[in-house]
C-alpha positions as CSV (number, residue, x, y, z in Angstrom):
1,X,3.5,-14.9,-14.3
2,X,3.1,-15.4,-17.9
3,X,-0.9,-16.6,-17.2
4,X,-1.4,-13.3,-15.6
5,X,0.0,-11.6,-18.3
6,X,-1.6,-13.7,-20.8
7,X,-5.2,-13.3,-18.9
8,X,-4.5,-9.5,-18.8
9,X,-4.2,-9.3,-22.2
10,X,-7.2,-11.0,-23.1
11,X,-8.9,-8.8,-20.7
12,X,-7.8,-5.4,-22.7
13,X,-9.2,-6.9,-25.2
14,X,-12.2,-7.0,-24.3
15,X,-12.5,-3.3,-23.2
16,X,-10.3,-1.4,-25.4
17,X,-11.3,2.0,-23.6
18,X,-10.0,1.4,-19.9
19,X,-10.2,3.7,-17.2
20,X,-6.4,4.3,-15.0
21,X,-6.2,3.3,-11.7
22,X,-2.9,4.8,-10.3
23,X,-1.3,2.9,-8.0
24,X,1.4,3.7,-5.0
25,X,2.8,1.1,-3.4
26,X,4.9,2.0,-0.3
27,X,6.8,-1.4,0.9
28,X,9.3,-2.9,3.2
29,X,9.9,-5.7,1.2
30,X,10.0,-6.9,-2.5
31,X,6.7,-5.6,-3.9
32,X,7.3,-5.2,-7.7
33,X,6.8,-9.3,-8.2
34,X,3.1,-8.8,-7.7
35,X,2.4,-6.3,-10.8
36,X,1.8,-8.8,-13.2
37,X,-0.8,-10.5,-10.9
38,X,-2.4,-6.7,-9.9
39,X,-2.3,-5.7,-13.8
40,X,-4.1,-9.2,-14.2
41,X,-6.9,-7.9,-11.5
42,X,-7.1,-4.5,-13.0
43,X,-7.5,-5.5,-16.3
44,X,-10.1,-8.1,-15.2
45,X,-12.0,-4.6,-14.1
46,X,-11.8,-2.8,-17.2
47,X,-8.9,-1.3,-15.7
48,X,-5.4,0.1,-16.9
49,X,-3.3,0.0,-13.3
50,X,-0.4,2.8,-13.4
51,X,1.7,1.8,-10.7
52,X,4.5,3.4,-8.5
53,X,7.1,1.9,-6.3
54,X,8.3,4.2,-3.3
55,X,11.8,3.4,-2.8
56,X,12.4,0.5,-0.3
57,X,11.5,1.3,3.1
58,X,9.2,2.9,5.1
59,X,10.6,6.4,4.2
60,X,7.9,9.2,5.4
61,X,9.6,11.6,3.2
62,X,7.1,10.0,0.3
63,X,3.6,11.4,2.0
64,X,5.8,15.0,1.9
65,X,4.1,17.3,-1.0
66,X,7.4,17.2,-3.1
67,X,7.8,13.5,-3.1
68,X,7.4,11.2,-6.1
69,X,4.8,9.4,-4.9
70,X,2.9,12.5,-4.3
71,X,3.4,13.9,-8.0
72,X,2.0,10.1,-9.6
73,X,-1.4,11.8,-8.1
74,X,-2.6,7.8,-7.0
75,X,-5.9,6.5,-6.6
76,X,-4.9,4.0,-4.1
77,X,-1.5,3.8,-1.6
78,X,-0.9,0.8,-0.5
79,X,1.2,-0.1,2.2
80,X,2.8,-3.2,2.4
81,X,4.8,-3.1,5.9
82,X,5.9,-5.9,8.3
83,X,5.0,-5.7,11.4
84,X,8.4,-4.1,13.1
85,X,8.1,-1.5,10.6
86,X,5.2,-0.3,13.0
87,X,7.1,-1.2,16.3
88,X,10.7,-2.6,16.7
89,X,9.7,-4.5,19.6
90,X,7.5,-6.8,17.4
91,X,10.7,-8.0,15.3
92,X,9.8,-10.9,18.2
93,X,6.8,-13.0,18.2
94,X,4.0,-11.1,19.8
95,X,4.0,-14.3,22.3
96,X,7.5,-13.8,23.2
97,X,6.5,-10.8,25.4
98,X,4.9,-11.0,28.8
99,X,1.3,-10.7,27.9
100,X,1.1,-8.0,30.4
101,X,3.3,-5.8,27.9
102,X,0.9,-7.3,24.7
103,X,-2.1,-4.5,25.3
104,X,1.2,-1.6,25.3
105,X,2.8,-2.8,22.4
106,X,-0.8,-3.3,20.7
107,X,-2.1,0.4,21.4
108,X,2.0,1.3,20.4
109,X,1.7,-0.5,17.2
110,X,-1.9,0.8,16.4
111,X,-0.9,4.2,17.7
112,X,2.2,4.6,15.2
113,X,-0.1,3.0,12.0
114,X,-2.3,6.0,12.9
115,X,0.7,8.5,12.8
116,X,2.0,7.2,9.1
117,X,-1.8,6.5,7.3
118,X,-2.3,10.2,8.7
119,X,0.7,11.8,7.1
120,X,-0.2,9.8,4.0
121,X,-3.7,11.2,3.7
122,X,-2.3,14.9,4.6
123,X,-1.4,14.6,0.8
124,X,-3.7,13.8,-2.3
125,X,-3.0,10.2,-2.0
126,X,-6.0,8.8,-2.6
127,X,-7.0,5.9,-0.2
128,X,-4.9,3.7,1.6
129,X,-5.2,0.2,2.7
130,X,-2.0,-1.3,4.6
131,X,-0.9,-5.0,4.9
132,X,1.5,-6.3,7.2
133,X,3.5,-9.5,6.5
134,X,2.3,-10.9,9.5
135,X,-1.5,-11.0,7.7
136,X,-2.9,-8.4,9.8
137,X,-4.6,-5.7,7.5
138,X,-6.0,-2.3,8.0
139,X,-8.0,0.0,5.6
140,X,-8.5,3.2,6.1
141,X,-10.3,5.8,3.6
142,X,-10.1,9.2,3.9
143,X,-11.4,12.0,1.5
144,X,-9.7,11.4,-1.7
145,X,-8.6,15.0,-3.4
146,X,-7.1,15.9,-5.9
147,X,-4.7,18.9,-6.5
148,X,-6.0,21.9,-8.4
């Protein structure tokens, strides 16, 4: 971690005038160890990353209009789920079910992404890509507004 924050450091130096990317991140498990290495990317961008940690969970209450996440106005959500966040079912291996239950628990699985990225973009949330600790990942960009 201390090269990342080193090579971020260097970075600003080298463009003083950054523009802020604001950052959500929306997780089911530990999340905040990856900021030095995204301030690292950012700043190797000419960025400044502002980011925002929902509380721990998949809580929908965050793509509500009053929610904290909603008021740090980001750029970019990210969603880092595992995979039974999406459908219990798939706290087993996806082989450890008859594979003639595999195409319902896929369209299941897909089906409920849908639902949350949805409810996410209903709010000025910018875009959201979602990664599941299984490796599987999903991006999907939507009109980004803004309020006012």
């Amino acid at each position: 971690m201390a090269e990342a924050r080193s090579a971020a450091e260097r970075a600003r130096q080298l463009c003083p005038r950054p523009q802020t990317l604001r950052l959500a991140v929306v997780h089911t498990y530990t999340s905040e160890l990856l900021d030095p290495w995204l301030d690292c990317f950012a700043a190797l961008q000419g960025l400044e990353l502002a980011v925002f940690h929902a509380p721990y969970g998949l809580d929908m209450r965050q793509a509500q209009a009053q929610s904290a996440l909603v008021a740090h106005g980001p750029d970019v959500t990210l969603l880092l789920l595992q995979r039974n966040d999406l459908n219990p079912a798939l706290r087993l291996p996806v082989t450890a079910h008859a594979s003639s239950e595999r195409d319902r628990l896929l369209s299941e699985t897909l089906q409920h992404l849908q639902q949350v990225v949805t409810a996410f973009h209903a709010q000025a949330v910018g875009q959201s890509s979602g990664v599941t600790a299984a490796g599987a990942q999903t991006t999907h960009t939507g009109p980004v507004r803004r309020p006012g």
